[in-house]
C-alpha positions in Angstrom: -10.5 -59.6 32.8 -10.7 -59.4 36.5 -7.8 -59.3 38.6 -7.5 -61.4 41.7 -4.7 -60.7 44.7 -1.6 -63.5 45.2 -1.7 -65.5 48.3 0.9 -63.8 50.0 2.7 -66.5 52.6 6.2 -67.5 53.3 8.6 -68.7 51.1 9.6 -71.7 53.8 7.9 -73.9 56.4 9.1 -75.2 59.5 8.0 -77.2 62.7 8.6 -74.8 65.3 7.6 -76.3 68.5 6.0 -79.9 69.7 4.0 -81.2 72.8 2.5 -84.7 73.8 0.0 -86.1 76.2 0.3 -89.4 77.2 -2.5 -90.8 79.5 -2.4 -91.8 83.3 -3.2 -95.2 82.8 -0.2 -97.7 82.2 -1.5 -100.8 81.2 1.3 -103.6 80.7 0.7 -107.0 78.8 0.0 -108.3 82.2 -3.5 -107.1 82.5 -4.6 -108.7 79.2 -3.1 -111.6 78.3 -5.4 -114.0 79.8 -8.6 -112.6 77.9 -7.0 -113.2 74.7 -5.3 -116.5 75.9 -1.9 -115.2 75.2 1.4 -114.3 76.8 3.8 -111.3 77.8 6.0 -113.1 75.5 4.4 -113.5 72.7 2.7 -110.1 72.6 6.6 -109.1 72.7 7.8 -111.1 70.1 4.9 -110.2 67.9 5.1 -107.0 68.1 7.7 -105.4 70.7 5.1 -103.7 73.0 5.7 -104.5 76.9 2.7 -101.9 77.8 0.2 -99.5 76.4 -1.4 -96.5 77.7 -5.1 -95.9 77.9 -7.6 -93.0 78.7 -9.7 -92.6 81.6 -13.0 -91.5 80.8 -11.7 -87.7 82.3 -8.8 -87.9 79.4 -10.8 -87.4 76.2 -9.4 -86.2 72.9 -10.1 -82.6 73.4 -8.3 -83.2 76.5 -5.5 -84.9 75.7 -5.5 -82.5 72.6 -5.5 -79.1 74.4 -2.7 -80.2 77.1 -0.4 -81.6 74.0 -1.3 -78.2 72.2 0.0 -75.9 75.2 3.1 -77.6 75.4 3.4 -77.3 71.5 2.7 -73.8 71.9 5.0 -72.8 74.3 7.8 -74.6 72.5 7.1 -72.6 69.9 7.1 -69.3 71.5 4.0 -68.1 70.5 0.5 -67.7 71.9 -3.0 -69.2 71.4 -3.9 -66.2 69.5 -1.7 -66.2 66.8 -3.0 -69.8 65.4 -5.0 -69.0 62.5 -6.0 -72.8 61.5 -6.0 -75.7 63.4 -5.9 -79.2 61.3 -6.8 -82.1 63.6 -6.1 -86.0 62.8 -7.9 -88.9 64.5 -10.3 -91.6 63.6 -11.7 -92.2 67.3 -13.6 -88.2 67.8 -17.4 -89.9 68.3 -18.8 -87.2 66.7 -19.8 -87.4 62.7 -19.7 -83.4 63.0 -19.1 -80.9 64.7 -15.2 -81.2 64.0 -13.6 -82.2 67.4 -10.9 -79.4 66.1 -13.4 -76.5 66.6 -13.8 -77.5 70.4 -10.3 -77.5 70.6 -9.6 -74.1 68.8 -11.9 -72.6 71.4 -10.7 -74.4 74.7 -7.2 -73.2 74.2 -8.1 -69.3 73.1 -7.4 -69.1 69.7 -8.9 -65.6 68.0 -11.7 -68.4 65.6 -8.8 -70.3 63.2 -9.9 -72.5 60.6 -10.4 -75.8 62.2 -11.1 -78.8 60.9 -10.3 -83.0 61.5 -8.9 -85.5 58.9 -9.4 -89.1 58.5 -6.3 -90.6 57.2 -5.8 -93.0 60.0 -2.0 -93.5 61.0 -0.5 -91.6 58.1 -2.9 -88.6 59.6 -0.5 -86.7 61.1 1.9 -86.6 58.5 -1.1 -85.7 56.1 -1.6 -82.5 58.4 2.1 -81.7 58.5 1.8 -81.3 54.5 -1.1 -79.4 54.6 0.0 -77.3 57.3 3.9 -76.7 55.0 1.5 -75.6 52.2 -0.9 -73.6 53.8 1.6 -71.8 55.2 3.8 -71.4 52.3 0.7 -70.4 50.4 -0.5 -67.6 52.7 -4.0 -68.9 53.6 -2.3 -69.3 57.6 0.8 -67.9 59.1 0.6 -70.2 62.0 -0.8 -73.7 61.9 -1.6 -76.4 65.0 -0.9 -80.0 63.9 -2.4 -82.3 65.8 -2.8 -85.9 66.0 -4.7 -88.1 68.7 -6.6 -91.3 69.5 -8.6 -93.6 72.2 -8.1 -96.3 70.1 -8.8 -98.1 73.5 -12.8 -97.4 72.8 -12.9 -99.1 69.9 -10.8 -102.1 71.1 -12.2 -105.4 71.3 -10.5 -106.6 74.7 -11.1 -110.6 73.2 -9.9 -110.1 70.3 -6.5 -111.9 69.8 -5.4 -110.2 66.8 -5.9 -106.4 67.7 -6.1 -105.8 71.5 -3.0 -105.9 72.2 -1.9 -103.4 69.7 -3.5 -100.0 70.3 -3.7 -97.2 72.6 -4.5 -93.4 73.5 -2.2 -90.3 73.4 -1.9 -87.0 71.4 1.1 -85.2 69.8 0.7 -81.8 68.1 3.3 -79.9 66.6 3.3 -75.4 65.5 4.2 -75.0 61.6 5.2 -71.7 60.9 7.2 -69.5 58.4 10.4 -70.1 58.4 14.0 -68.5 57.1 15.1 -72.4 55.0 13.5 -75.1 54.3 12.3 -77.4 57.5 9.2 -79.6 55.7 10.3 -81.0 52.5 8.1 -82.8 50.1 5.3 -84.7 50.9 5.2 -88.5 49.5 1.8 -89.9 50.0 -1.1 -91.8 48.3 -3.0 -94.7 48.9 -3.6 -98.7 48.1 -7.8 -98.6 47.8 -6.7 -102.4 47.2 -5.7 -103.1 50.8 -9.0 -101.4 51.9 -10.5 -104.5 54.1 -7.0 -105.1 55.7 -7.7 -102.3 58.5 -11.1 -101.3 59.3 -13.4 -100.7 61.4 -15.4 -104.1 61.7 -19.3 -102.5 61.3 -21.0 -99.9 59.6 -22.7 -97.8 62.1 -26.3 -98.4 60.6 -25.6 -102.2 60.7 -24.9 -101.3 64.3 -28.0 -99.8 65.3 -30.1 -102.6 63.6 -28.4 -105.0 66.5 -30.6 -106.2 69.7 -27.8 -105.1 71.7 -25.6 -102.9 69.8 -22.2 -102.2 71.1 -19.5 -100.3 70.0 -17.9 -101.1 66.7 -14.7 -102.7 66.7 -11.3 -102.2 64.5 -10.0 -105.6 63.1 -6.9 -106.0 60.8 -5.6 -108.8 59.2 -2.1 -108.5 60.6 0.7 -110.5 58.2 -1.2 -109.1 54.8 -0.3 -105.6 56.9 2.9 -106.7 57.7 4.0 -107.9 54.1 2.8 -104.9 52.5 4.2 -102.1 55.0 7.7 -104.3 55.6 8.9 -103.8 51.7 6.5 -100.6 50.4 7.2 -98.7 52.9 11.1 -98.2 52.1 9.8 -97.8 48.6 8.0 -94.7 49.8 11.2 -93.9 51.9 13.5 -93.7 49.1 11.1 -91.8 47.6 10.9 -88.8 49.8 14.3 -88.7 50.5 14.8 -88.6 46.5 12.1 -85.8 46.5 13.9 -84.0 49.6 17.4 -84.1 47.9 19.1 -86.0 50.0 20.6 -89.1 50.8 20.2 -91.4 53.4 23.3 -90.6 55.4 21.7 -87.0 55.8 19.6 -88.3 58.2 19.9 -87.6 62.0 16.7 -89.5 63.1 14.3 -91.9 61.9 10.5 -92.0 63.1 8.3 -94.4 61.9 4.8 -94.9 62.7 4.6 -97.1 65.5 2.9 -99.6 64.1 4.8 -102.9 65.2 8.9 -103.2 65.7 8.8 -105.8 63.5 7.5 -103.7 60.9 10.4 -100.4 62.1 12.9 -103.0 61.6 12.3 -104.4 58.7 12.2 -101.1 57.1 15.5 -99.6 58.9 16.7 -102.9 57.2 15.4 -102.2 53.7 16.7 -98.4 53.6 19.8 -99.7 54.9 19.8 -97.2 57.6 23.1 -95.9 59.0 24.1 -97.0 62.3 24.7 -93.8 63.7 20.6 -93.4 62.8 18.7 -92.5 65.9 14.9 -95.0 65.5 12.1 -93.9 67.4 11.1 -97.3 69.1 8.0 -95.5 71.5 5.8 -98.4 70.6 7.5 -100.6 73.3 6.0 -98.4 76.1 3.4 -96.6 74.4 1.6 -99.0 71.9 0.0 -97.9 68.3 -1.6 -94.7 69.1 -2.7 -94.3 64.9 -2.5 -90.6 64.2 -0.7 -89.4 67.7 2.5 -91.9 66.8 4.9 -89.8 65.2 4.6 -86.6 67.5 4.3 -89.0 70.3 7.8 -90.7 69.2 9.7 -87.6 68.3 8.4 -85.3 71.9 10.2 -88.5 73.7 13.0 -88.9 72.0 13.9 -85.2 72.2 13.4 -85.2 75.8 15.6 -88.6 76.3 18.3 -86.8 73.8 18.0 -89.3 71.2 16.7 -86.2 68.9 17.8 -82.4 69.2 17.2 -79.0 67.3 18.5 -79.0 63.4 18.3 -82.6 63.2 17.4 -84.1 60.3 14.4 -86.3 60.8 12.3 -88.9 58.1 8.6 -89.1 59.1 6.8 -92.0 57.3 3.3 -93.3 58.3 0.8 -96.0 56.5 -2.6 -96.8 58.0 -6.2 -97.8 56.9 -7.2 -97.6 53.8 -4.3 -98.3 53.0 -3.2 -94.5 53.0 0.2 -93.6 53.7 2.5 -90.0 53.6 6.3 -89.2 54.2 8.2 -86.3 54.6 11.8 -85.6 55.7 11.7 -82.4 58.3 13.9 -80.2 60.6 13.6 -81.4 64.3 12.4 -78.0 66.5 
């Protein structure tokens, strides 16, 4: 019987270093309340977002991507050459293939990593983070770039009273590397195939094309079905990871959500019964639901306003279309 070698990798993962981009364009309620007959107030009390930031056509995702990876990079310590995979989440890269993650690999210098995107919507940058924990800890990569980013703003429909308030452009990326203890615990994720149609994008390409006038495909959601579900599962899947992890809700330092609605952060900070002392990531309020670039977007800020700082404790949890969702609690670089 043949043989074969052990993955040699490191007995621990951590997140060693994060970056963001945030676009140049602010746009506040303001500019699009009358197109969807609404108000600054009630985009607010909906959904706790006074503004949202959107791309110019100069700020694509490889863009946004490789300026969010250099500043990942250099929080980390280490140079471009020393990533050996690069694990991209977004829903909004145009492109059916080539992965939007090779470009990347290649604009920032990196000696040809593995790189590849994921389509997990929102939860997609917590899916990379558990990939990234286990491919390091399994010895196919020594140093991995996690990165999440979106335009949602090109597949907005600017009339559509539901949606276009709600989504925006950015990109977060974090370094996961080998590590001395334990700074990614256990992943917690999975998926509701029932809740499919609640978020999606409205037409199939093909169906597209066959139009007179085609234009681009939209992303609708039916909003209170997505509310319900995400207000009381989500601190299911909360309690889960932290029951996974090994600890107890007190042990946390820091809280960040998906920033999917404040309605939604609140009601879970409710259901877990969060600590006071708790530091929330609320970036939605100035940033709006940037999907897959959320949580790295939410973390980077609150670390730079002191709201999170090295050896924290922080719970990531994320849901999105499909309805996929992943958790994990980790150590804040």
């Amino acid at each position: 019987m043949t043989t074969l070698n052990p993955s040699g990798g490191s007995r621990h993962a951590a997140i060693l270093g994060i970056g963001s981009y945030r676009p140049s364009r602010v746009i506040p309620n303001a500019e699009i309340v009358e197109a969807i007959d609404s108000s600054d107030e009630w985009i607010q009390q909906r959904s706790g977002i006074k503004q949202r930031r959107w791309a110019t056509p100069e700020e694509t995702i490889t863009l946004m991507s490789v300026e969010a990876s250099r500043k990942a990079l250099a929080h980390a310590g280490i140079e471009a050459s020393q990533v050996d995979a690069i694990v991209v989440a977004t829903v909004s890269h145009m492109f059916q293939t080539p992965a939007v993650a090779t470009a990347i690999a290649h604009e920032l210098g990196t000696n040809r990593p593995a790189a590849f995107d994921i389509s997990a919507a929102c939860a997609g940058f917590c899916h990379g983070v558990a990939l990234a924990s286990d491919m390091v800890r399994g010895g196919s990569s020594s140093h991995v770039l996690v990165i999440g980013v979106e335009r949602l703003s090109d597949l907005t429909d600017v009339g559509d009273r539901g949606t276009a308030f709600i989504f925006a452009d950015g990109a977060g990326a974090v370094v996961v590397g080998p590590s001395d203890t334990p700074g990614i615990g256990p992943v917690v994720w999975g998926s509701d195939g029932e809740q499919f149609d609640l978020i999606r994008q409205r037409e199939d390409w093909r169906d597209v094309l066959q139009q007179e006038h085609p234009q681009m495909p939209h992303l609708v959601m039916q909003g209170n079905p997505v509310f319900r579900w995400a207000s009381f599962e989500m601190a299911k899947i909360a309690q889960a990871t932290l029951d996974r992890t090994g600890i107890k809700v007190e042990d946390l330092d820091v809280f960040v959500p998906h920033q999917a609605n404040m309605r939604i952060i609140d009601a879970m900070a409710r259901s877990m019964k969060l600590p006071e002392r708790v530091k929330i990531a609320r970036d939605i309020a100035e940033q709006g639901n940037t999907s897959a670039a959320s949580i790295p977007l939410a973390l980077d800020r609150m670390i730079a306003e002191g709201d999170a700082k090295s050896g924290d404790t922080a719970l990531f949890i994320a849901f999105g279309a499909g309805l996929a969702y992943a958790a994990q609690v980790v150590t804040v670089p």
